[in-house]
C-alpha positions in Angstrom: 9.2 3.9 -9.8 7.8 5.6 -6.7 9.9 7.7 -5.0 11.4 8.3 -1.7 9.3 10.5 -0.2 6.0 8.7 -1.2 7.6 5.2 0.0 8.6 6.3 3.1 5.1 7.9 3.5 3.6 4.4 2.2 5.6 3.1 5.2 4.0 5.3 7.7 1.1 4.8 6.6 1.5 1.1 6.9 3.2 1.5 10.0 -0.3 3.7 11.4 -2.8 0.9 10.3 -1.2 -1.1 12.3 -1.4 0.5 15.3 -5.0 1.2 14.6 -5.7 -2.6 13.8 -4.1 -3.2 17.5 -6.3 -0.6 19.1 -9.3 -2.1 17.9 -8.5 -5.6 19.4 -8.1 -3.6 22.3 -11.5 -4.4 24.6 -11.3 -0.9 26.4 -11.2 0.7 23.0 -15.0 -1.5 21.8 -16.4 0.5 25.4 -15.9 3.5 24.0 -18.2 3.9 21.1 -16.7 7.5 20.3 -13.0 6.1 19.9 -13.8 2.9 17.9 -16.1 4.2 15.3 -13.1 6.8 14.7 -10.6 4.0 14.5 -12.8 2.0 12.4 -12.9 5.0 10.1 -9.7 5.6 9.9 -8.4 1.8 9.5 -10.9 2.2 6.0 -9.2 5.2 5.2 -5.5 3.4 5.4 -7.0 0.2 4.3 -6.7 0.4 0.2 -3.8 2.3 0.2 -1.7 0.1 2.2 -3.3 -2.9 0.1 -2.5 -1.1 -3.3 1.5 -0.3 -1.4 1.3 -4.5 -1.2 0.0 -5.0 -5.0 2.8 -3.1 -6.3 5.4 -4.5 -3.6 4.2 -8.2 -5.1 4.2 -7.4 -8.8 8.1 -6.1 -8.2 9.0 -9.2 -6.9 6.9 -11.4 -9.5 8.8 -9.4 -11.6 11.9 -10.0 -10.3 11.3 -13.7 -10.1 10.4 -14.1 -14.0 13.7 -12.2 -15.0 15.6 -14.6 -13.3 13.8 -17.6 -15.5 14.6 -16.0 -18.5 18.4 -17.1 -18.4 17.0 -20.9 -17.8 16.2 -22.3 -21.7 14.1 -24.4 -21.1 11.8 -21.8 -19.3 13.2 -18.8 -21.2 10.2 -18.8 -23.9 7.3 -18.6 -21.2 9.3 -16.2 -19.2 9.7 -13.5 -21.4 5.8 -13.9 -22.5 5.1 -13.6 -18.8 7.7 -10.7 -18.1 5.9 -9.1 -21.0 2.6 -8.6 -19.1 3.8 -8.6 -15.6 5.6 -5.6 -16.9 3.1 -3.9 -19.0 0.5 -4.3 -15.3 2.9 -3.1 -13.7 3.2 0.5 -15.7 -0.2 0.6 -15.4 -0.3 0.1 -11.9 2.0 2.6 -10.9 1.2 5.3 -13.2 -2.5 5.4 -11.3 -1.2 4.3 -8.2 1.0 7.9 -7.8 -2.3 9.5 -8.2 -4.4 7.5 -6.0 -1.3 7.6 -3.2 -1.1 11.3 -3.4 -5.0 12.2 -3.4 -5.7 9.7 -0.6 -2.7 11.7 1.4 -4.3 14.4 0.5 -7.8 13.2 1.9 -5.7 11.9 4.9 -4.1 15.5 5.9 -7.6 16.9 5.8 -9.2 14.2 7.8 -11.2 14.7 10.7 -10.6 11.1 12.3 -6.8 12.6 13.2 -3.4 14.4 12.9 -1.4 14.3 10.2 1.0 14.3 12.5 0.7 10.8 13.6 2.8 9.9 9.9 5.4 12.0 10.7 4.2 14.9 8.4 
């Protein structure tokens, strides 16, 4: 499981894109070449990591979902074949997702698109 500190950064993160997403639909922002390319940056920066938060956000809940089949019998056979792999993706998902999540902070605190301090850290 991820923990608190690393969810609530996913969150921010999350949070950030965003607002990044809004200022590029913003017209003043596309006159100012300077400003956009550095929120076009950083929205590829936040990108993945917010779409690999989602992956593992929608596996939980697949998850969740087959469990609750498995007390049906009639679906109870295909359910637990199902759970089997949803469950075994999901281990490998997270294990290599807590290393990409950190090392893209990591990349994020030394950016030079912006302040760490717009995530709260």
């Amino acid at each position: 499981m991820i923990n608190e500190s690393l969810k609530k950064r996913l969150e921010k993160i999350n949070a950030r894109l965003t607002d990044v997403e809004q200022e590029l639909a913003n017209p003043e922002v596309t006159k100012n070449i300077k400003k956009f390319q550095a929120l076009s940056i950083e929205r590829a920066e936040l990108l993945p990591i917010v779409d690999r938060a989602k992956s593992l956000d929608s596996l939980s809940k697949d998850i969740e979902t087959t469990e609750s089949w498995t007390s049906d019998p009639e679906l109870k056979e295909d359910a637990v074949i199902e759970l089997d792999g949803l469950k075994k993706e999901s281990r490998k998902l997270k294990m290599s997702s807590k290393v990409y999540f950190y090392q893209r902070i990591q990349m994020i605190k030394k950016c030079p698109f912006g302040n760490p301090s717009r995530y709260g850290w």
